[in-house]
C-alpha positions in Angstrom: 243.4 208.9 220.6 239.6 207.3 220.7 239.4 208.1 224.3 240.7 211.6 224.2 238.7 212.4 221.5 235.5 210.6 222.8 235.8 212.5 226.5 236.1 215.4 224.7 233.0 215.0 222.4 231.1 214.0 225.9 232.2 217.4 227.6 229.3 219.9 228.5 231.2 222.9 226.5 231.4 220.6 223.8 227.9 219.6 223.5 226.6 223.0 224.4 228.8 224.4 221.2 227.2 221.6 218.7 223.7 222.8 220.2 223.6 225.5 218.4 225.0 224.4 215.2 222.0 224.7 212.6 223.3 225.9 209.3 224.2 223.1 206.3 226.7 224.2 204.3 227.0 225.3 201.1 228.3 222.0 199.5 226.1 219.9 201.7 223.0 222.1 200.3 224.1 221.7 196.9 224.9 217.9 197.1 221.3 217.0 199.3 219.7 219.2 196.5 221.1 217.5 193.7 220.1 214.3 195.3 216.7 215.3 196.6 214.6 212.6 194.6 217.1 209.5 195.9 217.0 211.3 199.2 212.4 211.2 199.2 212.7 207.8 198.7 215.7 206.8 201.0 216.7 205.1 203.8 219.4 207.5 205.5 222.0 206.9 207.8 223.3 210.0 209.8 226.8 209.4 211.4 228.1 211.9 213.6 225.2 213.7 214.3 226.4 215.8 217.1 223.9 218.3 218.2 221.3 217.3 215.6 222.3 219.9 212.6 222.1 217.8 209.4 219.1 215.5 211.8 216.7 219.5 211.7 217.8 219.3 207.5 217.7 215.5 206.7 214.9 214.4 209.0 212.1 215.1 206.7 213.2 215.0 203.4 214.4 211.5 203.3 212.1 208.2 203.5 213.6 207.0 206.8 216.4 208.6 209.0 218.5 207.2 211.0 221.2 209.2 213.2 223.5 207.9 215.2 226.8 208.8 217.4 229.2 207.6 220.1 228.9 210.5 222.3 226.0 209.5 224.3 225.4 213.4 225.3 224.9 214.2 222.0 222.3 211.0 221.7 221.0 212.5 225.0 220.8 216.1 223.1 219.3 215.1 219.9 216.4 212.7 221.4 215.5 215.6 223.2 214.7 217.6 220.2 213.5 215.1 217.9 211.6 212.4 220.0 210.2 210.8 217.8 213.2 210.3 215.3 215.6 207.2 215.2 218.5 208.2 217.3 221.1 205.8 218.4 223.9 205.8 220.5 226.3 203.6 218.1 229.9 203.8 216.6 230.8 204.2 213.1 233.6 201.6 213.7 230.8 198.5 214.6 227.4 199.1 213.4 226.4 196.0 214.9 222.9 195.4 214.7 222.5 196.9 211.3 221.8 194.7 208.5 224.1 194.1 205.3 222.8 196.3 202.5 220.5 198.4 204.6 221.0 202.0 203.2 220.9 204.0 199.8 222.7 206.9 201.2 225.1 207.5 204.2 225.9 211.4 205.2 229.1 211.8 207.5 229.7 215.0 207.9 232.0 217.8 209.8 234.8 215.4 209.3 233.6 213.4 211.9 236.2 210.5 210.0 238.9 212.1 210.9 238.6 211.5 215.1 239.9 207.7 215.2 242.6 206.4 214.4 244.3 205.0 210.7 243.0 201.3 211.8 239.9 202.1 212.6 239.2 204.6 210.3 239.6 201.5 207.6 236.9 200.1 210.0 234.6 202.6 209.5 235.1 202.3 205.7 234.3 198.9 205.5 230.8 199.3 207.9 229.9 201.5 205.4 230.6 199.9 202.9 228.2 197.1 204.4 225.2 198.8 205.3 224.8 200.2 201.6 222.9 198.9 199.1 225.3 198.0 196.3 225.6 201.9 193.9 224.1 203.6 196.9 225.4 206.7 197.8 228.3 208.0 200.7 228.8 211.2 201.2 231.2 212.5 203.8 234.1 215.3 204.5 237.5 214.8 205.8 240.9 217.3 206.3 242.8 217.4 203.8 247.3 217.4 204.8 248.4 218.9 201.5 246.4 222.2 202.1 249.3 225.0 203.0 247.3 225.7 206.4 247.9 222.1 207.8 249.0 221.8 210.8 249.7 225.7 211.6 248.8 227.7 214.2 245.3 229.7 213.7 246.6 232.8 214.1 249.1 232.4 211.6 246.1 232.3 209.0 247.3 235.0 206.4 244.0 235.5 205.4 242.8 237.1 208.4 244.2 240.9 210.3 246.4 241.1 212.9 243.9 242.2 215.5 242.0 238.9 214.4 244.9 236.9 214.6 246.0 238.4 218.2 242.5 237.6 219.7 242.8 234.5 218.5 246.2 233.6 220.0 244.7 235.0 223.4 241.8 232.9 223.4 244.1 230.0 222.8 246.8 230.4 225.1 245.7 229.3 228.2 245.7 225.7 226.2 248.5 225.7 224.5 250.1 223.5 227.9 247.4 221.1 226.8 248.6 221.2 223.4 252.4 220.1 223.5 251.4 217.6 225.8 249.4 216.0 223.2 251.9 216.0 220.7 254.1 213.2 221.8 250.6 211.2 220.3 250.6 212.6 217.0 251.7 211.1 213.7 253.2 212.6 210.6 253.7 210.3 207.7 254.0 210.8 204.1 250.5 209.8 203.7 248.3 211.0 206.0 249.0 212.8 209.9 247.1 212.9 213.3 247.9 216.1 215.0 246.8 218.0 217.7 245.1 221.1 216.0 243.2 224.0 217.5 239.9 222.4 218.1 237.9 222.7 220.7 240.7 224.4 223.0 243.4 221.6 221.2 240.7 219.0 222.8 241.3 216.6 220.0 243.4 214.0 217.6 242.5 214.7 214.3 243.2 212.8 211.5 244.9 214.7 208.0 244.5 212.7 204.9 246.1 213.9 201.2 243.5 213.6 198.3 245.5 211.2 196.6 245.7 208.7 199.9 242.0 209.3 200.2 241.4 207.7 197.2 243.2 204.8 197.0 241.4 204.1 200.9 237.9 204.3 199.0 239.1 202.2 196.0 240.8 199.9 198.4 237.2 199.5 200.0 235.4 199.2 197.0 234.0 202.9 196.8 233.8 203.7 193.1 232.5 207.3 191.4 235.1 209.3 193.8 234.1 213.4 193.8 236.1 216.0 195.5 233.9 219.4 196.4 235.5 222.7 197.9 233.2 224.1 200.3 231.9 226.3 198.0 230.5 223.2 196.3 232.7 223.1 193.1 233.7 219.8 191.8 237.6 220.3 192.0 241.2 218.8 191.3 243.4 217.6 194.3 245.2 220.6 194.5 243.1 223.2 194.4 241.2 221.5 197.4 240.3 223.5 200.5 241.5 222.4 204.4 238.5 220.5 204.3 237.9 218.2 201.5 233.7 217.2 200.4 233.7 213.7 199.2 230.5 211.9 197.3 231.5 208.1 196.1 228.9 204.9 195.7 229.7 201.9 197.3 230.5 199.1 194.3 228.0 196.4 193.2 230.0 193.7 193.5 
């Protein structure tokens, strides 16, 4: 799973389609607003920056940013635009060479969670855990399996036409070979899933958590204060959550 997904984060259609990513959405707007006076006097850590979209937001409204990713042409990308910023080429999953208690808030956003597997996504949780200052702030997004669209084909969506629909499935089929070879990998438990969806041209292994799992992960890793957003930045119930699901917790004090 972390190679696939890592050769296909490192692709040049990849990293040309994250170029031109610029626009925050509106939960992310309303959550950095809300938290604009912690964010002027933070330290920030950036995970899964990708073409440098929440870096051209975050950069200069926080203390001190720092963005990082494993894909070293995204590194490559976002250096170029931002030379002067603090851009690393690091995995979530080991942030070695950042100190205990380092942060007061950690953005990981686009679901960039979901692309390892359920080991080391536990991994990632407890790095995080680490680098924040005891009550700081993590704020991150993550696919939600109990939404009816999971794991369906994208032109299936009900909520588009069937012209949409059909260029959709054209677009897609010359992958679809790609796809059912990838789905001897995937994993469907009660829990959580890692499918194959339509990303990137079925490019990827994505991981599918249900709200109620997600939860008792960030409890189990002493995250405290648990949020749910929609993407239209409402504070919601578990089951009236969207495919994606907008996350703010605080990392415990003890």
């Amino acid at each position: 799973m972390n190679e696939v997904n890592l050769n296909t984060y490192n692709s040049d259609s990849v990293i040309k389609w994250y170029q031109h990513l610029n626009a925050i959405t509106p939960v992310e707007k309303k959550i950095f607003e809300y938290h604009k006076d912690l964010l002027a006097n933070s330290k920030l850590l950036d995970i899964g920056i990708g073409g440098g979209r929440t870096t051209a937001y975050l950069i200069d409204k926080c203390k001190n940013y720092t963005g990082i990713d494993y894909s070293k042409g995204f590194v490559d990308t976002v250096k170029q635009k931002y030379p002067s910023a603090d851009i690393r080429l690091m995995d979530a999953r080991d942030l070695k060479g950042i100190e205990n208690s380092t942060y007061d808030l950690v953005n990981f956003s686009f679901n960039g969670i979901d692309y390892v597997g359920p080991e080391d996504r536990k991994k990632i949780f407890n790095e995080i855990y680490r680098v924040l200052k005891p009550n700081a702030l993590f704020f991150f997004s993550t696919h939600n399996k109990d939404h009816e669209t999971f794991d369906q084909f994208p032109w299936h969506d009900k909520n588009n036409g069937f012209i949409t629909n059909l260029k959709t499935f054209v677009k897609l089929l010359p992958f679809l070979a790609r796809h059912f070879n990838k789905k001897k990998e995937e994993i469907h438990l009660k829990d959580y899933a890692v499918i194959n969806d339509s990303a990137h041209n079925f490019g990827l292994l994505t991981f599918y958590t249900s709200p109620k799992f997600l939860k008792e992960q960030l409890t189990d890793h002493n995250f405290n204060e648990i949020t749910f957003f929609s993407k239209n930045a409402e504070t919601v119930i578990d089951n009236k959550l969207d495919d994606w699901i907008f996350v703010t917790c605080k990392r415990s004090t003890s």
